[in-house]
C-alpha positions in Angstrom: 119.4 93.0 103.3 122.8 95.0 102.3 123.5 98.4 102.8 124.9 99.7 99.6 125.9 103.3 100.3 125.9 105.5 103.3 126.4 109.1 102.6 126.8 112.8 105.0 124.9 115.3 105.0 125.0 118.9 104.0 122.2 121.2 104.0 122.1 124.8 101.5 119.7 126.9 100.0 120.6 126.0 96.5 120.8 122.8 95.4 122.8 124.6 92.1 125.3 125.7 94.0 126.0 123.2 96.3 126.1 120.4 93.6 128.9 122.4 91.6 130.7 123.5 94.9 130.8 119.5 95.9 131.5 118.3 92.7 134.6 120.8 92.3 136.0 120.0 95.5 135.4 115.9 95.6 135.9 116.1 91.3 133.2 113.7 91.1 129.7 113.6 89.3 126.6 114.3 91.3 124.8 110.9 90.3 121.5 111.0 92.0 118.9 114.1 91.8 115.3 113.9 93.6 112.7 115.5 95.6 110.4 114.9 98.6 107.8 117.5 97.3 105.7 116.7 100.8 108.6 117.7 102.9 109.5 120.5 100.3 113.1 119.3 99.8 115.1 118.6 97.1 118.3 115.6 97.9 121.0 115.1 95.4 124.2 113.2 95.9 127.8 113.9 95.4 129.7 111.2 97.3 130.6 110.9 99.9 127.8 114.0 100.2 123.8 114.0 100.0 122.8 117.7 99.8 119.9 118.4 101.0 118.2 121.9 99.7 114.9 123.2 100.9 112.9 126.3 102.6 114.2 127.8 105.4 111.3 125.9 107.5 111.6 122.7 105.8 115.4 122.9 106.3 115.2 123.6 110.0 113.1 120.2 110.6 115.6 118.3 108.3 118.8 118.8 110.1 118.1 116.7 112.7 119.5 114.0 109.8 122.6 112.4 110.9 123.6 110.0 107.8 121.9 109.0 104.7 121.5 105.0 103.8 120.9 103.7 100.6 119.6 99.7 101.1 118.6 96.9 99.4 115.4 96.8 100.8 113.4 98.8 102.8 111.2 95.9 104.3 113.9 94.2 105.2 115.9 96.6 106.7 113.0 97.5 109.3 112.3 93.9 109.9 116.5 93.7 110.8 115.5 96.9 112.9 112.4 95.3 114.7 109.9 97.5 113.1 106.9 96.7 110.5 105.6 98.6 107.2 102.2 99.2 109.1 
């Protein structure tokens, strides 16, 4: 199991804006876009960034996030952690 990324986060109410804000100031590319629709969020990296957009409710319960990991694999990342898919 490798991590392969580890990212900080940043929480806004546009995901727009926050992309172009990051990408100005790092002048990189956001490369990944996607959404939790359960958790009504949408993510999207800008690195060293993930930005993390949302309601104001689902926002609240999200910014108790600390760091963002990318892996090589989820099963075996819990397993190094002591825990089990079930």
């Amino acid at each position: 199991m490798n991590i392969t990324d580890h990212f900080i986060p940043v929480f806004a109410s546009s995901l727009e804006s926050a992309v172009a804000h990051y990408e100005k100031i790092t002048g990189k590319p956001s490369d990944r876009q996607w959404a939790i629709p359960d958790a009504e969020l949408q993510l999207a990296t800008v690195y060293p960034y993930v930005i993390v957009s949302g309601t104001e409710q689902a926002l609240e319960l999200a910014k108790n996030l600390r760091s963002g990991l990318f892996c090589s694999s989820v099963a075996r990342f819990l397993l190094k952690l002591g825990s089990n898919l079930s």
